[in-house]
C-alpha positions in Angstrom: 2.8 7.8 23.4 -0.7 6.9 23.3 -3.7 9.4 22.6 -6.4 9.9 25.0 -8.8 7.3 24.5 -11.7 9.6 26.7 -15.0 9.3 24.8 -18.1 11.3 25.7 -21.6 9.9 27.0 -22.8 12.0 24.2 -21.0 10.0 21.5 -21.5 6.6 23.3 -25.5 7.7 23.2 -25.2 8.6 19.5 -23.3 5.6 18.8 -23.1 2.4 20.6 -20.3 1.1 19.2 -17.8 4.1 19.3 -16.5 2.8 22.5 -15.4 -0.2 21.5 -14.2 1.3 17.9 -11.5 3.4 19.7 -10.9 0.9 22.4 -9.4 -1.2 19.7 -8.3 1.3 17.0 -6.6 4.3 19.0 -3.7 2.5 20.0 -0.5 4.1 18.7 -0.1 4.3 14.7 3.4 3.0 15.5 2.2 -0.4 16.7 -0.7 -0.8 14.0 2.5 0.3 11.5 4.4 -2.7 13.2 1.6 -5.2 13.1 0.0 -4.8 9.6 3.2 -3.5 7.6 3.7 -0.4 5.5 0.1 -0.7 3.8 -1.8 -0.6 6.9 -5.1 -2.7 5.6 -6.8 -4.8 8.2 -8.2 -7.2 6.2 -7.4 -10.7 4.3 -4.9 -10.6 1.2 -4.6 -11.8 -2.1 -1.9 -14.2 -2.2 0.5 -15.9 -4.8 -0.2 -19.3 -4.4 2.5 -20.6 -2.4 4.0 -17.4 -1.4 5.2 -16.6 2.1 2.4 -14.8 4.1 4.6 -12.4 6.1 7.0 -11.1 3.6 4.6 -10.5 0.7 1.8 -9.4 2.8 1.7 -5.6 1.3 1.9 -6.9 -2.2 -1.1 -8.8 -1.2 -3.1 -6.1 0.6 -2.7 -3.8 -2.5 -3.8 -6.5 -5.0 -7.2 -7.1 -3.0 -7.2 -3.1 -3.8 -6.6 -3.4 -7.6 -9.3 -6.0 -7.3 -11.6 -4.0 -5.4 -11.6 -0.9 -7.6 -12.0 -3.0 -10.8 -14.9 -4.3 -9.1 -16.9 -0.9 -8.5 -15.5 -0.1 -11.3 -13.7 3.0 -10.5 -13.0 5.4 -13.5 -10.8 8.5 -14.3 -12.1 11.4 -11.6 -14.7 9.5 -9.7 -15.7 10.5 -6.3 -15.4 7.6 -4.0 -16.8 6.9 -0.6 -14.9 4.8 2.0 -17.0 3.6 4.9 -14.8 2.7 8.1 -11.5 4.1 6.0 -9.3 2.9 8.6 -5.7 4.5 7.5 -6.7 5.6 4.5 -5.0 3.0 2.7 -7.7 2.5 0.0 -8.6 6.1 -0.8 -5.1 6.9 -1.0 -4.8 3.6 -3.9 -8.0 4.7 -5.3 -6.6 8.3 -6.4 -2.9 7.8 -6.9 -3.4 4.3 -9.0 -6.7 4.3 -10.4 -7.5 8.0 -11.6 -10.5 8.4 -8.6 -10.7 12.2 -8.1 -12.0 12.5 -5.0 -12.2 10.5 -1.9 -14.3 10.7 1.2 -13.2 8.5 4.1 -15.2 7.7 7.2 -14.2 6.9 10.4 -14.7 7.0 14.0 -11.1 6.8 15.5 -9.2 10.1 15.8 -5.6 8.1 15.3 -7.3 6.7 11.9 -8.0 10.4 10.8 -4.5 11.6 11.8 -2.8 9.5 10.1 -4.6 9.7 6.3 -4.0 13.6 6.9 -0.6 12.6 7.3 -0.5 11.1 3.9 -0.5 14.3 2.2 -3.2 13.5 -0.6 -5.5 16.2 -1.5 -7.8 14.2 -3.0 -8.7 12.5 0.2 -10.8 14.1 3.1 -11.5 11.9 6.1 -14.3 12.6 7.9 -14.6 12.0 11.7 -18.3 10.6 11.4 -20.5 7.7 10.9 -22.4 6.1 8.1 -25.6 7.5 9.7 -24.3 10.6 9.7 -22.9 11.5 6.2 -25.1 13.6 4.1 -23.0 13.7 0.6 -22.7 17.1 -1.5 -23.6 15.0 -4.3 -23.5 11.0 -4.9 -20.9 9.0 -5.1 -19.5 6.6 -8.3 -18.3 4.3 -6.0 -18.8 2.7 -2.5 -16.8 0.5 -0.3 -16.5 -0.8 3.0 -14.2 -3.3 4.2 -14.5 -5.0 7.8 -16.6 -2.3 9.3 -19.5 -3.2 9.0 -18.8 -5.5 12.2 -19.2 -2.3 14.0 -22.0 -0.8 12.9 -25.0 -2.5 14.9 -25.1 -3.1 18.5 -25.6 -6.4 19.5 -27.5 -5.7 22.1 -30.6 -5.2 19.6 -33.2 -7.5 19.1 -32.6 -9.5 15.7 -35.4 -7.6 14.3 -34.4 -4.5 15.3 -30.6 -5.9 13.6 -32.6 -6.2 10.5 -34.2 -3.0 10.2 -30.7 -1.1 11.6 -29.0 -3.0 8.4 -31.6 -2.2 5.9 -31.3 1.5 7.4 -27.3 1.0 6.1 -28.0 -0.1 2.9 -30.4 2.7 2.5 -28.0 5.7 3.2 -25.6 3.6 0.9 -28.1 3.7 -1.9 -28.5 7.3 -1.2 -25.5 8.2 -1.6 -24.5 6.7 -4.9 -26.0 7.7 -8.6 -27.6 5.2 -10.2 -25.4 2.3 -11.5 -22.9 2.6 -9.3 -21.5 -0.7 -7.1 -20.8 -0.7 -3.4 -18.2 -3.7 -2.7 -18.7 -4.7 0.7 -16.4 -7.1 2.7 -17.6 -8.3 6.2 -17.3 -11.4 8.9 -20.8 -13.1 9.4 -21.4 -15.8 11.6 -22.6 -19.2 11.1 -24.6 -21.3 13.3 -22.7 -23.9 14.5 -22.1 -26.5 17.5 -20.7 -24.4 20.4 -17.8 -26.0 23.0 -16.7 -24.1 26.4 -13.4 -23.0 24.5 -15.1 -21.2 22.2 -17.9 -19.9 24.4 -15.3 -18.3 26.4 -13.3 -16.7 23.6 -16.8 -15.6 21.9 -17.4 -13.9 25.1 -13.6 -12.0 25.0 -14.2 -10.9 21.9 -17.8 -9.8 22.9 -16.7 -8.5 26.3 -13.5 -7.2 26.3 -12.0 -6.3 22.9 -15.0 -5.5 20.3 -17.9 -4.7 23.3 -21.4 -4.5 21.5 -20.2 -5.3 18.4 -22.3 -7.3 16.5 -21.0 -9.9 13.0 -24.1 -10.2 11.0 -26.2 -13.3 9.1 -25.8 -13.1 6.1 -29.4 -13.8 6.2 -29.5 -10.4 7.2 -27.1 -8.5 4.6 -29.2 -9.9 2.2 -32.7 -8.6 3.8 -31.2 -5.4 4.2 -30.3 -5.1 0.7 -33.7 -6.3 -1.3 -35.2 -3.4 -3.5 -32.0 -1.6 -3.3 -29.4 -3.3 -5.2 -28.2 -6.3 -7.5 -26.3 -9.0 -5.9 -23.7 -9.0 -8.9 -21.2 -11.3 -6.6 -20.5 -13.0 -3.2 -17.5 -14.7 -2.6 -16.5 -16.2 0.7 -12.8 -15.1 1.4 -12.3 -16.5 5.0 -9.1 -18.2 4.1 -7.6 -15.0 2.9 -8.9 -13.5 5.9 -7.5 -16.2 8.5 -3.8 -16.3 6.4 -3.8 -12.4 7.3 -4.5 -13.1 10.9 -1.4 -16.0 10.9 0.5 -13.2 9.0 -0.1 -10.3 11.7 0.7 -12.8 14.7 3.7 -13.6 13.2 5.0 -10.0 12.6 3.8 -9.6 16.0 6.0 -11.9 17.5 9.2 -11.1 15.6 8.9 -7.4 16.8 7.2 -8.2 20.2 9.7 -6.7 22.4 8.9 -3.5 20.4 5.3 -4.2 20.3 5.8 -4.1 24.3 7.5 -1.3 24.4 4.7 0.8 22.8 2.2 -0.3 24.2 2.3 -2.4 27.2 2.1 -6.2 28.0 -1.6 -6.0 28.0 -2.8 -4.8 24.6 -0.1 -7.1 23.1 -1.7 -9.9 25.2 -5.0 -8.5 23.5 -3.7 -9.0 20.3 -2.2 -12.2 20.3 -5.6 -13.9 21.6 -8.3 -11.9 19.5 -6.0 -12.5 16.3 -5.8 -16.5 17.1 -9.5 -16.9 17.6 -10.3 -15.1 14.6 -7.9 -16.9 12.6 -8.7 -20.1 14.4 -12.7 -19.9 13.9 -12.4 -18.8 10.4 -10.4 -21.8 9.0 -12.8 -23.8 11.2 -15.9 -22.1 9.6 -17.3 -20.4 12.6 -16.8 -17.0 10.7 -16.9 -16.2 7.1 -15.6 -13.3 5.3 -17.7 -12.6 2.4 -17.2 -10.0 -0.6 -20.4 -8.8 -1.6 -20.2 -6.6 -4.8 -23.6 -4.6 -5.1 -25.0 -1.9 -8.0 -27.3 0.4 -7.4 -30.7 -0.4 -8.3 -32.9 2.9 -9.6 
């Protein structure tokens, strides 16, 4: 059974994009559990090269983690922020694998929250709030955020205005980290390419009907947002691993579709199908790049 999905004009005001976040992301745990597999990360792997997408797709997930967390170089009882946790999956790796003491998750889908709770780790709290938001007790040894940022500017600003809400971002992040300490971001941006009426009209689902107001950034503008704040120490462009994830999901999809159906309808399935085949389709095609963007925090 699905949660209520009824969001006030009070939160829409506050945030733009929370619409559109629980649109997508407060479908049932049950179908996200049969999409993504046991690990429940909503972003590209780490694969073996040559290995089979679908049936080592956790093994991937949680090596991108190990990855991550040697990045920001997470030590014995650091606190660590997650911003757009999703199901906790991080946080939870974070403090059972790599020693972090203390996790803060944030996140604006109820189902999200739920279900870390559900984990039973008390060294994770999830918070049911934005980046803008947060005000840390103390800062942070660690930052991440991985394929949220997509939702945190509304595309119905001005690109200026998209600049200056980004450098806003970066600043709370600085904020809320001690000095030294790395945020590893991973994010789509957009490239500016030749358009055709195929993928002006999937542009325009994706836009319109599945992630309304979301906006996938320059990363002209990442970069403006970050100056005077941190080091660039890294940026890799993963879109391959991204797009292989997308193949991967649509094919767990339609082994268990009947089942996929059966939770949640013909029409969100449908949903699925055709946001996951453009993404994958315009990230091997170049349209969309998923970068990893490792940051420290400049004093």
């Amino acid at each position: 059974m699905n949660v209520t999905t009824e969001t006030s004009d009070t939160e829409i005001s506050v945030n733009p994009g929370v619409y559109a976040i629980r649109h997508h992301y407060e479908v049932a745990n049950d179908f996200y559990r049969l999409l993504l597999g046991p690990t429940m990360m909503y972003s590209g792997g780490y694969w073996e090269p040559g290995a089979d997408l679908v049936a080592t797709l956790d093994q991937a997930q949680e090596r991108k983690l190990d990855v991550f967390a040697e990045l920001a170089r997470v030590a014995e009882n650091d606190r660590v922020l997650d911003i757009g946790s999703g199901w906790g999956t991080l946080l939870d790796r974070l403090t059972r694998r790599h020693g972090a003491g203390h996790g803060v998750g944030l996140t604006l889908s109820r189902t999200q929250q739920t279900f870390t709770e559900e984990l039973n780790n008390p060294r994770i709290q999830t918070r049911l709030e934005s980046w803008d938001e947060h005000e840390p007790d103390q800062p942070y040894d660690a930052a991440f955020s991985i394929n949220s940022l997509e939702h945190f500017v509304h595309a119905s600003l001005p690109p200026r205005d998209r600049r200056k809400r980004y450098h806003t971002f970066f600043q709370r992040v600085h904020t809320a980290l001690r000095p030294g300490a790395r945020f590893v971001l991973h994010t789509m941006t957009a490239e500016a390419l030749p358009m055709n009426q195929a993928l002006l009209s999937d542009l325009k689902f994706l836009q319109r009907s599945e992630f309304e107001g979301c906006h996938i950034p320059h990363l002209h503008e990442l970069t403006w947002g970050t100056e005077g704040l941190f080091h660039v120490v890294e940026i890799v462009n993963e879109r391959e691993a991204f797009a292989a994830a997308c193949r991967a999901w649509l094919e767990r999809l339609a082994q268990r579709r009947d089942e996929a159906v059966a939770l949640e309808g013909e029409d969100v399935v449908a949903r699925f199908e055709r946001y996951l085949d453009i993404f994958a389709y315009t990230l091997e095609d170049g349209f969309f790049n998923n970068f990893r963007i490792t940051l420290e925090h400049r004093s």
